[in-house]
N, C-alpha and C positions, 0 to 999 in steps of 0.2 A: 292839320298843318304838316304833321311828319310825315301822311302821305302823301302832299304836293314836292313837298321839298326830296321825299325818296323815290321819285317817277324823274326829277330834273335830268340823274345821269344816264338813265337808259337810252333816249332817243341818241345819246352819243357813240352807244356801243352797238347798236343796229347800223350805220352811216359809215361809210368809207370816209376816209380822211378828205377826202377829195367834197363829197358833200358836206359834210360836217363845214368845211371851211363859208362852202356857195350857204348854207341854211344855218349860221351860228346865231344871227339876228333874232330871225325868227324862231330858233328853237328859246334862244332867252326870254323873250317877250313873255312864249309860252307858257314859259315856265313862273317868269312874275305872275303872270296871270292867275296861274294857277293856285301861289302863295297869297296873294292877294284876297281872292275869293275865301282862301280857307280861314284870313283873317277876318274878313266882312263876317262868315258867318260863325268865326268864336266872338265875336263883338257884341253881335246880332245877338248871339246864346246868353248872355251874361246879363240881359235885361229884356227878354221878348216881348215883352206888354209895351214897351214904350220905343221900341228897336224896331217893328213891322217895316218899316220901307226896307231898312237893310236883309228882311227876310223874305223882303217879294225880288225885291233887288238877285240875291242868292238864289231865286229858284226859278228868275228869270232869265241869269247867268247859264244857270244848270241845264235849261229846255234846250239852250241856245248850243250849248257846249254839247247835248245830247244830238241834235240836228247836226252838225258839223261831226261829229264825230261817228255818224251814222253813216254819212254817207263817205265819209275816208275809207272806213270797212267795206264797204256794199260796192264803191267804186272806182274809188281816186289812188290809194296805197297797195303797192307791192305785198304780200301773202306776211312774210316775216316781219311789213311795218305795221300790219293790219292787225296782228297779233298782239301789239304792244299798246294798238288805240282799242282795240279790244277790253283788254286789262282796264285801261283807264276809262274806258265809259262803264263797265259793270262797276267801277267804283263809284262813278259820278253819280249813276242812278240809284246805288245804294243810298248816295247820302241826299239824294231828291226825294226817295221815298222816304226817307224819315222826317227829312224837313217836313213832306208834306202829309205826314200822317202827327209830325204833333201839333200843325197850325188850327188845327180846329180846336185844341184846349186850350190855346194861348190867345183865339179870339171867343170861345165862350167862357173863358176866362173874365176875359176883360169885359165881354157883354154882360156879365153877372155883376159885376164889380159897380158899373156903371148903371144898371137896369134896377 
């Protein structure tokens, strides 16, 4: 979560004031978004045996966020915005790849538990 909420103020200091005004919306949204998710998946973390939607949820978010964020860099953002969605997909995917390297122990987990 301290990394969603410490990416909120960059997109403001990349943006001429003039943008910053036409994109405040959507840079907020963004940014919920982002807080959001981080709390979905400390939620998620705190009971994952019985949480699984909110961690398919979380890494559904994440594929989604990896795709959009893919091709910001690759084609749609200016060199200096691209730098910053950069930053923030090498995070996203760090925290995808973890998600999805512990979900195999938290469903043979529970398949043992159950089996």
């Amino acid at each position: 979560m301290a990394g969603a909420a410490g990416l909120l103020p960059l997109p403001l200091t990349l943006l001429s004031a003039e943008q910053v005004a036409e994109h405040a919306v959507l840079i907020s949204w963004v940014a919920v978004a982002q807080v959001v998710l981080a709390v979905l998946a400390g939620w998620s973390a705190t009971n994952p045996r019985s949480r699984r939607a909110g961690i398919y949820t979380t890494i559904a978010a994440l594929l989604v966020k990896w795709v959009v964020d893919t091709y910001g860099v690759l084609v749609a953002l200016p060199p200096q915005q691209a730098a910053l969605t950069l930053a923030d997909m090498i995070l996203s995917v760090a925290l995808l790849v973890g998600t999805l390297e512990a979900l195999p122990r938290i469903v043979g987990a529970e398949a043992e538990k159950v089996g």
